[in-house]
C-alpha positions in Angstrom: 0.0 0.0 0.0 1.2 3.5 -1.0 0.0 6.0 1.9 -1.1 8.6 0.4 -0.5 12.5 1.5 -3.0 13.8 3.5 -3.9 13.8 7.1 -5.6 10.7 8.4 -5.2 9.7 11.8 -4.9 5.8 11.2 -3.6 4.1 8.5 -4.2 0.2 8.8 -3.8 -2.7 6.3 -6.7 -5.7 7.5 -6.0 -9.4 6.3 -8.6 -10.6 4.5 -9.7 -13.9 3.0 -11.1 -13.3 -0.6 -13.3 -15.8 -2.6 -12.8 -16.3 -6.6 -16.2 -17.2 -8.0 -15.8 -19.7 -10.8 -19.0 -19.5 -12.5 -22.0 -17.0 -13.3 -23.9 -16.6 -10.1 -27.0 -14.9 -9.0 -29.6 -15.5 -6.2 -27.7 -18.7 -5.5 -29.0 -20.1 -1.8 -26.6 -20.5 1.3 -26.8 -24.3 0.7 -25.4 -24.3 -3.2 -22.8 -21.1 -2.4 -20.2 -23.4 -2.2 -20.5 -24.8 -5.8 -20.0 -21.2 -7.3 -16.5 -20.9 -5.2 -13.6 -21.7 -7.5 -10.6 -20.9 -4.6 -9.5 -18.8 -2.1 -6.7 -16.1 -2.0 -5.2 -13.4 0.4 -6.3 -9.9 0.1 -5.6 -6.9 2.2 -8.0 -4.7 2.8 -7.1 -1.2 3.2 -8.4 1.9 5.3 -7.4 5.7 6.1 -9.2 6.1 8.9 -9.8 9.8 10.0 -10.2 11.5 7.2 -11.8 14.9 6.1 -14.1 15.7 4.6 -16.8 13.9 6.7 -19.8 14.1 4.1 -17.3 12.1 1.6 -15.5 9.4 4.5 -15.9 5.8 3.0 -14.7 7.0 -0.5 -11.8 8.7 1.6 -11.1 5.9 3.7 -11.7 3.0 1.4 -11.0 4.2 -2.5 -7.4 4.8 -3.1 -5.6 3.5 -6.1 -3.2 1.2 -3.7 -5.5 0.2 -0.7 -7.1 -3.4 -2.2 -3.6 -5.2 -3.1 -4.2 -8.6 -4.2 -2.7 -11.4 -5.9 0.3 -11.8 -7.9 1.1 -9.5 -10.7 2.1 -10.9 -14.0 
């Protein structure tokens, strides 16, 4: 993750298991989810906590170019 350059008070990086769906999926029920699930991979999920302005926070906290790194890249 690249911080970025503006005042937040926390900037934290949260482990994360993410899921790789395999196939098409769409109002699949809690019994058949499983089928749909191709594999599992690590995924951080980043946050800048603190942020101004407070009308705009998630996008603040949650939407920066660096702050989902996942995965290998080719």
């Amino acid at each position: 993750m690249v911080l970025p350059d503006f005042a937040a008070s926390v900037f934290e990086g949260e482990a994360e298991l993410g899921l790789v769906i395999g196939k098409p999926t769409s109002r699949v029920s809690a019994a058949n989810a499983m089928d749909h699930v191709f594999g599992y991979i690590n995924f951080i999920d980043g946050s800048a906590r603190g942020v101004v302005p407070p009308t705009n926070v998630f996008y603040q906290m949650k939407s920066r170019a660096t702050f989902a790194p996942i995965g290998p890249i080719w």
